[in-house]
VEXPATI-84637 format. One line per 3 residues: number of its first residue (from 1); their letters; for each residue x, y, z of C-alpha. Coordinates in nm, 2 decimals. Each point is the difference from the previous one (the first is absolute). Example, Ala and Ser with C-alpha at 12.3 -4.5 7.8 and 13.67 -1.06 7.14 Angstrom:
2
1	AS	1.23 -0.45 0.78; 0.14 0.34 -0.07;
***
This chain:
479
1	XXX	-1.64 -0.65 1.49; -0.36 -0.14 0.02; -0.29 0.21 0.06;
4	XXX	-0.25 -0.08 0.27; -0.41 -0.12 -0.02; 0.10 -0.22 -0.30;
7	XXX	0.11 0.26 -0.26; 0.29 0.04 -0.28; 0.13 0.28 -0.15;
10	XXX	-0.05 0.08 -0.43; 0.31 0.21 -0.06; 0.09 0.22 -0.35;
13	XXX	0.28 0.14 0.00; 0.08 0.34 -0.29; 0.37 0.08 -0.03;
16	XXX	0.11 0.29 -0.13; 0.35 -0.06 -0.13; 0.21 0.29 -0.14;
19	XXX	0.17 -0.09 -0.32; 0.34 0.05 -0.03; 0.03 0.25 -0.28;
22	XXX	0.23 0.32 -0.03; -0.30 0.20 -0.08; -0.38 0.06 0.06;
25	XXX	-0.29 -0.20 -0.12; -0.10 0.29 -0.24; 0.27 0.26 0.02;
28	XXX	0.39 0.02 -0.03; 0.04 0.07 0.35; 0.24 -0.16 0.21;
31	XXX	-0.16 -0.29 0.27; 0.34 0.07 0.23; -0.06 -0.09 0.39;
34	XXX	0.08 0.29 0.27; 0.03 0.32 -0.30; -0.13 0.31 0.21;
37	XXX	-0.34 0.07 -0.04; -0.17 0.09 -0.36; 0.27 0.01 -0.19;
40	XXX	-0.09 -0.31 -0.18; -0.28 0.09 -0.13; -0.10 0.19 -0.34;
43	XXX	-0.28 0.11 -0.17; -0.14 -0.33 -0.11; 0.01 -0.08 0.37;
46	XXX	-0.13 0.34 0.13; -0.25 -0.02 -0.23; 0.05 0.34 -0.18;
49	XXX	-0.26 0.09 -0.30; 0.12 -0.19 -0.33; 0.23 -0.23 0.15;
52	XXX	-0.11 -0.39 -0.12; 0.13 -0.33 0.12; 0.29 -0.22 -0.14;
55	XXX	-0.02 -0.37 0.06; 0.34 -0.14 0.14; 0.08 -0.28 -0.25;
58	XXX	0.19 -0.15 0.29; -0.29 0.00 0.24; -0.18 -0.24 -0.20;
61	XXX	0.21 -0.24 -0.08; 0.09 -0.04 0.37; -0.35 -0.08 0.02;
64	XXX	-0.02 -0.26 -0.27; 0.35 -0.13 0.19; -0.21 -0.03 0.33;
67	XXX	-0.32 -0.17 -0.18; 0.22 -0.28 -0.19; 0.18 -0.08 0.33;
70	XXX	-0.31 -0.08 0.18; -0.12 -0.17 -0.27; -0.34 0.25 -0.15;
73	XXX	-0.16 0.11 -0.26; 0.18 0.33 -0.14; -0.30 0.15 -0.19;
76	XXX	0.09 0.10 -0.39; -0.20 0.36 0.07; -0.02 0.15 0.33;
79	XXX	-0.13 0.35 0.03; 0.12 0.28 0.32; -0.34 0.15 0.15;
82	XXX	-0.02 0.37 0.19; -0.12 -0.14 0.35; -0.17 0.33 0.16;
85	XXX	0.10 0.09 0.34; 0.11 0.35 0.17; 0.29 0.02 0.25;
88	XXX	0.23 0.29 0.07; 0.33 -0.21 -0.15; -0.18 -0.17 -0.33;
91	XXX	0.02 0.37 -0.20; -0.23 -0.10 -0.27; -0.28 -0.10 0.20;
94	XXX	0.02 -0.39 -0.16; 0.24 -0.25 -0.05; 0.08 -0.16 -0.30;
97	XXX	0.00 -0.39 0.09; -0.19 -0.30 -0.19; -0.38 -0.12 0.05;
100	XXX	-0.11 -0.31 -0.19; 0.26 -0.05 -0.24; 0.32 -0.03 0.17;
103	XXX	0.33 -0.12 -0.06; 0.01 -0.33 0.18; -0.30 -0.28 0.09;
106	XXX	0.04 -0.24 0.19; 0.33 -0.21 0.12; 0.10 -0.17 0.34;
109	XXX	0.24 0.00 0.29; 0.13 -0.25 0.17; 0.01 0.04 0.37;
112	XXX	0.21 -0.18 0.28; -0.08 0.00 0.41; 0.22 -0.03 0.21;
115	XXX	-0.08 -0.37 0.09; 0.04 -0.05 -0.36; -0.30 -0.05 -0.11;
118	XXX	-0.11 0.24 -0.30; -0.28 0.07 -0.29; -0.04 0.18 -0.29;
121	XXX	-0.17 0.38 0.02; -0.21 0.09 -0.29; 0.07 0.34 -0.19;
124	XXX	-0.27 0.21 -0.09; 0.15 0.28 -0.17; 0.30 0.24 -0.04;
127	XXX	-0.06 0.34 -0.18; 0.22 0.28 -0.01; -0.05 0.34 0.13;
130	XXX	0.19 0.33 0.13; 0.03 0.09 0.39; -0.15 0.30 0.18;
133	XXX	0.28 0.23 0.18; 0.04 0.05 0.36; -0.18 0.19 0.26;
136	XXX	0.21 0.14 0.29; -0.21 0.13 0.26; 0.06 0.16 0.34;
139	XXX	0.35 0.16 -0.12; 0.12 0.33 0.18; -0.21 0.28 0.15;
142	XXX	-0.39 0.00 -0.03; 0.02 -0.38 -0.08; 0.03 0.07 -0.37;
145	XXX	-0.06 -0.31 -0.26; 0.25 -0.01 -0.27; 0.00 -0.22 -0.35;
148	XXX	0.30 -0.15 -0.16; -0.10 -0.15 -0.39; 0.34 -0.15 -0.04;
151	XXX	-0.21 -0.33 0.01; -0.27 0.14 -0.22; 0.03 -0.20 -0.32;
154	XXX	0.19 -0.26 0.10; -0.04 -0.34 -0.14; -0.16 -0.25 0.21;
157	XXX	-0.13 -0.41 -0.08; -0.30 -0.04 0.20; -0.02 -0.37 0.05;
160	XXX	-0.37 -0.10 0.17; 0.02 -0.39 0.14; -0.31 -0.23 0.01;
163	XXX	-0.18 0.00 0.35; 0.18 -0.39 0.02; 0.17 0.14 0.31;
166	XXX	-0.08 -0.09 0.34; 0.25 0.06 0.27; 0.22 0.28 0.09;
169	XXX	0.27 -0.24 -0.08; -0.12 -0.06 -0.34; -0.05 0.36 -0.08;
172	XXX	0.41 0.07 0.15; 0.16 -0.31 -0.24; -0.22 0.16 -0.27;
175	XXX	0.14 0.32 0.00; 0.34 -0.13 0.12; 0.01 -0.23 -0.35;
178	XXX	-0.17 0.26 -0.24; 0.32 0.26 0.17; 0.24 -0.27 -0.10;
181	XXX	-0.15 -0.03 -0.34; 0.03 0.35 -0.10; 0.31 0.01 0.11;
184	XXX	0.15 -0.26 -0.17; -0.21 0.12 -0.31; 0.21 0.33 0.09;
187	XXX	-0.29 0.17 -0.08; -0.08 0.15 0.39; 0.21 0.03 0.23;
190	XXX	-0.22 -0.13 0.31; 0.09 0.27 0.21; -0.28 0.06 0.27;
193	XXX	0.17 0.29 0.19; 0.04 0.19 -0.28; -0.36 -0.05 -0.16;
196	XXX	0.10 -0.22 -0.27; -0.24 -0.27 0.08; -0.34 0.10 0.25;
199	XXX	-0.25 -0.29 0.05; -0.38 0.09 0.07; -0.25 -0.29 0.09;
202	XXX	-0.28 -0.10 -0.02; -0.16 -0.18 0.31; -0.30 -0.15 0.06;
205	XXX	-0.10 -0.33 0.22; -0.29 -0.28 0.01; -0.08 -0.28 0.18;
208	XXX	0.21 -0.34 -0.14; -0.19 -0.16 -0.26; -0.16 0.33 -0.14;
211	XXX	0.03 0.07 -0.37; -0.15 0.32 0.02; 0.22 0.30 0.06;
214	XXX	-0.17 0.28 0.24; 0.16 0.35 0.04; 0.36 0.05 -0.06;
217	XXX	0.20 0.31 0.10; 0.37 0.16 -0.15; 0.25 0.07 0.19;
220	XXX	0.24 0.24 -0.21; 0.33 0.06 -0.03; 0.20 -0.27 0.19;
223	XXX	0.34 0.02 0.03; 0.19 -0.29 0.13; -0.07 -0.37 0.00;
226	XXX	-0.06 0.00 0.41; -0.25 0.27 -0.06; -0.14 -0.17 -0.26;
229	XXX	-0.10 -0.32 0.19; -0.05 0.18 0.33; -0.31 0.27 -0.13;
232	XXX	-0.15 -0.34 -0.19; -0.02 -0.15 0.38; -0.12 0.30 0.17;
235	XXX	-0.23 0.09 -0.28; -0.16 -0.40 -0.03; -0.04 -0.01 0.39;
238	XXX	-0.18 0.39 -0.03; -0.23 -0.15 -0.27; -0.07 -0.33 0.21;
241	XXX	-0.12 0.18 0.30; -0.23 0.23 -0.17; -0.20 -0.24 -0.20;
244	XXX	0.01 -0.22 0.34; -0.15 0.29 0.22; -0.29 -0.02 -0.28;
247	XXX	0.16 0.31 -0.18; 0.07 0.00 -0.40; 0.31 0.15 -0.13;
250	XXX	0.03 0.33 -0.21; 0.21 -0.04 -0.32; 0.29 0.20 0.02;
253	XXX	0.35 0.17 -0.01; 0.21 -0.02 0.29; 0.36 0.08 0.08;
256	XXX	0.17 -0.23 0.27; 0.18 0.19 0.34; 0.33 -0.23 0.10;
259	XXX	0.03 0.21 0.28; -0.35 -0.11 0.15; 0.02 -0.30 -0.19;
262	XXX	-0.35 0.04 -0.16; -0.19 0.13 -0.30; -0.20 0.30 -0.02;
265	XXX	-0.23 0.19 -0.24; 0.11 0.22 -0.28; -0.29 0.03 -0.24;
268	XXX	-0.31 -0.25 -0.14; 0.11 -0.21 -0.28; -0.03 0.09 -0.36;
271	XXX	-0.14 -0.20 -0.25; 0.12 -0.01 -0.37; -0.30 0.18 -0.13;
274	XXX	0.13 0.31 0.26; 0.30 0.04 -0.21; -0.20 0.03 -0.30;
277	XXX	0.29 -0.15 -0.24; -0.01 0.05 -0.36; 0.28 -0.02 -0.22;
280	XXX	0.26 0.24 -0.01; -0.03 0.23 -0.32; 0.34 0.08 0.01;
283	XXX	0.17 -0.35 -0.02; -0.06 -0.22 -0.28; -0.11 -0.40 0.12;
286	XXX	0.36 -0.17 0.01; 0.03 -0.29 -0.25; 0.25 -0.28 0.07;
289	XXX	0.14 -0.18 -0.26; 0.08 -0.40 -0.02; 0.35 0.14 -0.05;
292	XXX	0.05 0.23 0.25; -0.15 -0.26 0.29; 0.26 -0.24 -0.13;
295	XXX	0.30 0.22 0.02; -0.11 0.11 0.34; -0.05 -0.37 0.05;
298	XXX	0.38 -0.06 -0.09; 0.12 0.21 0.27; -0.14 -0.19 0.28;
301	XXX	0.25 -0.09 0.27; -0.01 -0.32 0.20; -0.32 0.01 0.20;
304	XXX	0.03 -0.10 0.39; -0.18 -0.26 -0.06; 0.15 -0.18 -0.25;
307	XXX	0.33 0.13 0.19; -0.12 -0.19 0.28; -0.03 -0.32 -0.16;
310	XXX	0.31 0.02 -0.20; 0.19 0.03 0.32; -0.19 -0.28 0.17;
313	XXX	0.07 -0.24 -0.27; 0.39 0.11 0.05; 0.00 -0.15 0.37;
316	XXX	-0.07 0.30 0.15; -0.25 -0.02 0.31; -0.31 0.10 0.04;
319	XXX	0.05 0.32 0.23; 0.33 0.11 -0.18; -0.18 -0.01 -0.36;
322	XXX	-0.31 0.20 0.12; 0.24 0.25 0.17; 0.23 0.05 -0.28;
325	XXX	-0.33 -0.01 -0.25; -0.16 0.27 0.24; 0.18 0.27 -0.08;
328	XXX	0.18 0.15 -0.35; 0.31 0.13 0.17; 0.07 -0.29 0.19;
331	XXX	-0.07 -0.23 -0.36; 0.25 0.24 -0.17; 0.25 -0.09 0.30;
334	XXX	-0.04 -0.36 -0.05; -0.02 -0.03 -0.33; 0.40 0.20 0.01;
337	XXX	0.11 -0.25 0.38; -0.11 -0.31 -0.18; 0.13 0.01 -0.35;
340	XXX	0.25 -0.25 -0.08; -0.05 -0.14 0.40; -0.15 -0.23 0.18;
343	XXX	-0.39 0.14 0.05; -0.07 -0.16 0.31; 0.34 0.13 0.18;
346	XXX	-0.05 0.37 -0.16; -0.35 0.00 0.12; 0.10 -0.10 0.34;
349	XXX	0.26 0.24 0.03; -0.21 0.24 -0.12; -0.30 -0.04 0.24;
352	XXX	0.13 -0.11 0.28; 0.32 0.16 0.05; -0.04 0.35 -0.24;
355	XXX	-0.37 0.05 0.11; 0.10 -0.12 0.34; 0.27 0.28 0.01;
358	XXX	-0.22 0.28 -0.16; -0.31 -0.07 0.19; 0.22 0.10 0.35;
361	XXX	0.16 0.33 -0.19; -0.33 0.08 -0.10; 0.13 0.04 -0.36;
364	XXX	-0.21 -0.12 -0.30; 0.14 -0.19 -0.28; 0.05 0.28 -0.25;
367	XXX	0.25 0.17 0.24; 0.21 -0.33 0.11; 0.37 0.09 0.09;
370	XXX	0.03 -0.36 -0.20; -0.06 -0.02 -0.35; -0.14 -0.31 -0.20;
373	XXX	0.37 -0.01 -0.17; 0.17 0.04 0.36; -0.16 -0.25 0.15;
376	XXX	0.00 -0.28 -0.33; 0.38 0.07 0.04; 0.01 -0.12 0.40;
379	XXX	-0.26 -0.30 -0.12; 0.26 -0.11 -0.27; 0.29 0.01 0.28;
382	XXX	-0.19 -0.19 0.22; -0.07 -0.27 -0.32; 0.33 0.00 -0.12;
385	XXX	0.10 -0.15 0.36; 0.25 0.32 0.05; -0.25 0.09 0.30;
388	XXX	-0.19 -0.21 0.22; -0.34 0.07 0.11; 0.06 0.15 0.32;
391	XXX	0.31 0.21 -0.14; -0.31 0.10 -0.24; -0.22 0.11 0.23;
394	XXX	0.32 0.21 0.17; 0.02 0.16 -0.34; -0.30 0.11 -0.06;
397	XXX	-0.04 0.15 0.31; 0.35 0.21 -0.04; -0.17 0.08 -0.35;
400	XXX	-0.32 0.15 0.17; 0.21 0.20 0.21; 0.28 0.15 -0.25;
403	XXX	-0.15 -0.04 -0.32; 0.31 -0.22 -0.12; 0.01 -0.27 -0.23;
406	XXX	0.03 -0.35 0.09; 0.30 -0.06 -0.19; 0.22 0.26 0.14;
409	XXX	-0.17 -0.06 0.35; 0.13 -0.37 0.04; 0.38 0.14 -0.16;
412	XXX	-0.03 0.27 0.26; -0.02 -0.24 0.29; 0.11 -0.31 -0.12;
415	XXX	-0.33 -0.20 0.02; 0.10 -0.22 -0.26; -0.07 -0.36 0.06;
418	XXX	0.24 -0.26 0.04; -0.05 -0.26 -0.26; 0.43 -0.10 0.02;
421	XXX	-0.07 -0.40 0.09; 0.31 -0.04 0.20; -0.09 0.32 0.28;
424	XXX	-0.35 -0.20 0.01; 0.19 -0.35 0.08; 0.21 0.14 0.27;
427	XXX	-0.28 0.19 0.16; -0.25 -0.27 -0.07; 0.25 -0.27 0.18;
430	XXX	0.06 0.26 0.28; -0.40 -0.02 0.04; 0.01 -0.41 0.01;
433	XXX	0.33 -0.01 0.24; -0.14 0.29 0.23; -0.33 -0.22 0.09;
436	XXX	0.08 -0.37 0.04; -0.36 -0.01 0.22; -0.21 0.16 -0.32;
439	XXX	0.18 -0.26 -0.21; -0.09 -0.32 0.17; -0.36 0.18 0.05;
442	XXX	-0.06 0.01 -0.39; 0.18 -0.33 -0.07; -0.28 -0.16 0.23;
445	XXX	-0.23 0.17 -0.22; -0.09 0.37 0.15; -0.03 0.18 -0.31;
448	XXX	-0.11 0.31 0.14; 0.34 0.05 0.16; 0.16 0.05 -0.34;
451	XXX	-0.10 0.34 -0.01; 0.28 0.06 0.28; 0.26 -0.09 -0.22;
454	XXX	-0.11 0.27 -0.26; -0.03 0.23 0.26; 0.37 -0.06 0.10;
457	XXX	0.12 0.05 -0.29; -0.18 0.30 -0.10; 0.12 0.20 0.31;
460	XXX	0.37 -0.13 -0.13; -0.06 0.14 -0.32; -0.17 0.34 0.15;
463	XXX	-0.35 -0.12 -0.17; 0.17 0.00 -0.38; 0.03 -0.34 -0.02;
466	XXX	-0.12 -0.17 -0.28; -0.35 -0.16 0.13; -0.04 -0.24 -0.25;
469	XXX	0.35 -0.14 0.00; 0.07 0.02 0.36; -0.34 -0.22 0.01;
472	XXX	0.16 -0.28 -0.22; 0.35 0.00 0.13; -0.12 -0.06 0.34;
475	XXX	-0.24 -0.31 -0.12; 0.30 -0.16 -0.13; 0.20 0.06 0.28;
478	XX	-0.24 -0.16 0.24; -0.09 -0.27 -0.22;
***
C-alpha cells in the first residue's frame, strides 16, 4: 500500500527460526513443544555454578544447510559472543549468540507478488544463538509473574534480510518463501503459533528518491504473516505523520497491538555497543571444514525453486507449479499422485478437486481422508477408460466421505464404464432414430447440436458410457 506526501517504506526484516533439533543449542535438554513448565531445562540452561556449554553439532550444520541454499558465504571460522542483557527468563544474565563472525554472509531470496512480478532480497547475515524463556505474567491471585525456561537454550537461526524491502507485501512473500525454505530444508518447522518462527522489523520511511536512511524503529516479536505486514503499515504511516507535523522520530523497540491495530512503545532501542559482546570464553570459535560443508551440501533436497521450474518445464501451469512448489507437504504429495501419471492430470486433480474438497472441510493436506496412493489409484481408473470423468468425480466424492478406495467403490456400485461396442451401437442408433429433427439440423451443418446426441446416450447408459467411443460411433452413424 503506498504511503502518502510522496514517501516509501525501507523495510528489514530479522527472523528468528527455531531449528529443528531434539535437543538445546548448548545442553542435552529436550526442545519438545507443550512439556509442562521447567521441566526441560537443566543446569546448563539454569545456569547453575560450573555448568559450561556444549555446541549442538546438528545446530550448525542446519545452518551451513540454510546458507548454501540461498546461495552465501559459510565463513571457515565463526566464533559465538556473550551478548549482555538482563531479563527475568535469560538466567545467566547474557546470551550466547554470534557478533562479527557468524556462520552465514550474505545469500538471496527470491520473492514473488501476487501479480507476479518478483525480485531478489539480499541476505545480510544468519548467526546462531539460544532463546530466552517465557515470562507469564498476571497468573492467579495478587497478579503474580511466573517464568517457564523450557525455551531457555533452545537453538534458533537468526536470519537478518537487507533493507531491499519496500512494501508490506514484499516483507509477507519474504517471510512466506524463507518459511517454505526451511521447511523443505526440514531444518524448521515454520510454525508461527507455536513460536517456531517470530519476525521483528525494522521500519523506517523517506521521501522517493532519497538514498539516505533517517530513523528506523523494531517492532519485535511478530507472529504471523498478517501481523507481519499489518504493524509494517501502521508503523510506516506513524513514522510519516511525525516527520510531516515537523517532528523527528525516536529510534526504538516497539511491540505491535492486533487488537487496536497499532504499535506502541516497549523500551528505546539498543545499539550493539549496549550489549557489550565479546567472545564467549567457554565455547571454542567453530571451524568448518571443506569436507564437512560438502557432505552437508550432499543432503540438500530439491529447492522450491528449482522445484518450480522443473514442474513448469513438465507442462504444468503457472499457478499449479507455484502452489505445489509453495509448500513441502503438498511437494511430497505430488511427487507420490504424479509418479508414473500424467503430471498435468494429477496436478489438476490435485488442486482443483483435492484442495477444492479440503479447503470447504477445513482440513489441511497432512490430514486428507484421501491419500496420494488412494487417489493415484482413482486417476489410473479414470486413465485406464474403466471410469469416466464424471463417474470420477462421483468417486472421489464417495472417497471423501467413507474413506474407501476407488477400486472397491466403483465394484461396490457398479460404476464401471461401458466400453462393450455393441450396447454403444444400439443405444447410440436409439439416440439417431429418437431425433430425426436434430439429425437433419447437423446434416445441414449445426454442429453444436451433436452434443445432444451424446447426451442421449449417456442418460441411456446412466452416464458410464464410454465418452470417447460413443463420440465416434455416432460420427459414423451420421456421416
Amino acid at each position: 500500500m503506498a504511503l502518502p506526501h510522496g514517501y516509501e517504506m525501507v523495510i528489514g526484516l530479522e527472523v528468528h527460526a527455531q531449528v529443528t533439533t531434539a535437543s538445546k543449542l548448548f545442553s542435552g535438554s529436550a526442545t519438545t513443544f507443550g512439556a509442562e513448565p521447567n521441566v526441560q531445562a537443566n543446569e546448563v540452561d539454569l545456569a547453575m555454578p560450573g555448568m559450561l556449554p556444549v555446541l549442538n553439532a546438528g545446530a550448525v550444520d542446519a545452518g551451513i544447510m540454510l546458507g548454501l541454499a540461498i546461495g552465501a558465504e559459510i565463513n571457515r571460522a565463526s566464533v559465538f559472543a556473550r551478548k549482555n542483557y538482563f531479563y527475568p527468563d535469560l538466567p545467566k544474565g547474557y546470551q550466547i549468540s554470534q557478533y562479527d563472525q557468524p556462520i552465514v554472509l550474505g545469500g538471496k531470496l527470491a520473492i514473488e507478488l501476487a501479480d507476479g512480478s518478483g525480485r531478489d532480497i539480499g541476505v545480510t547475515r544468519m548467526h546462531l544463538e539460544e532463546d530466552a524463556g517465557k515470562s507469564i505474567h498476571d497468573m492467579g491471585a495478587g497478579n503474580v509473574s511466573y517464568v517457564d525456561l523450557n525455551r531457555a537454550g533452545v537453538p534458533l537461526m537468526e536470519i537478518v534480510s537487507e533493507p531491499e524491502l519496500r512494501t508490506p507485501e514484499e516483507a509477507g512473500a519474504y517471510v512466506k518463501k524463507l518459511r517454505t525454505l526451511l521447511r523443505f530444508l526440514g531444518i524448521c518447522d515454520g510454525d508461527m503459533e507455536k513460536g517456531n518462527l517470530r519476525c521483528d522489523a525494522n521500519v523506517s520511511v523517506r521521501k522517493m528518491g532519497e538514498t539516505k536512511l533517517r530513523t528506523r524503529c523494531e517492532i519485535k516479536n511478530l507472529n504471523s504473516v498478517r501481523h507481519v505486514m499489518a504493524a509494517i503499515q501502521h508503523e510506516a504511516e506513524r513514522h510519516v505523520a511525525v516527520w510531516e507535523s515537523g517532528g523527528e522520530v525516536g529510534q526504538e523497540t516497539r511491540l505491535w497491538d492486533p487488537d487496536l491495530n497499532e504499535t506502541r512503545t516497549l523500551r528505546s532501542k539498543e545499539d550493539a555497543h549496549d550489549y557489550r559482546y565479546f567472545p564467549c570464553p567457554d565455547l571454542l570459535p567453530v571451524q568448518l571444514t571443506e569436507a564437512r560443508i560438502e557432505a552437508v551440501r550432499g543432503t540438500l533436497p530439491e529447492l522450491p525453486d528449482a522445484l518450480r521450474a522443473r514442474l513448469l518445464a513438465s507442462g504444468l501451469g503457472a499457478h499449479e507449479a507455484g502452489l505445489i512448489a509453495s509448500d513441502k507437504d503438498y511437494a511430497a504429495y505430488f511427487a507420490e499422485l504424479a509418479k508414473g501419471r500424467d503430471a498435468k492430470i494429477a496436478a489438476n486433480w490435485m488442486t482443483v478437486e483435492l484442495f477444492g474438497a479440503l479447503n470447504k472441510l477445513g482440513v489441511e493436506l497432512e490430514k486428507s481422508p484421501i491419500s496420494a496412493a488412494a487417489l493415484g489409484e482413482l486417476l489410473d481408473l479414470l486413465a485406464s477408460g474403466k471410469i469416466s470423468g464424471k463417474i470420477a468425480k462421483q468417486v472421489f466424492a464417495t472417497m471423501l466421505e467413507s474413506g474407501k478406495g476407488a477400486a472397491a467403490i466403483v465394484a461396490e456400485q457398479g460404476l464401471a464404464q461401458v466400453s462393450d461396442e455393441g450396447a454403444l451401437r444400439a443405444a447410440c442408433a436409439k439416440a439417431v432414430a429418437a431425433n430425426p429433427d436434430a439429425v437433419a439440423k447437423f446434416k445441414a451443418g449445426n454442429e453444436r447440436i451433436f452434443g445432444s446426441f451424446v447426451g442421449f446416450v449417456m442418460k441411456e447408459t446412466k452416464g458410464q458410457g464410454n465418452p470417447e467411443l460413443i463420440n465416434s460411433i455416432l460420427r459414423e452413424m451420421l456421416g
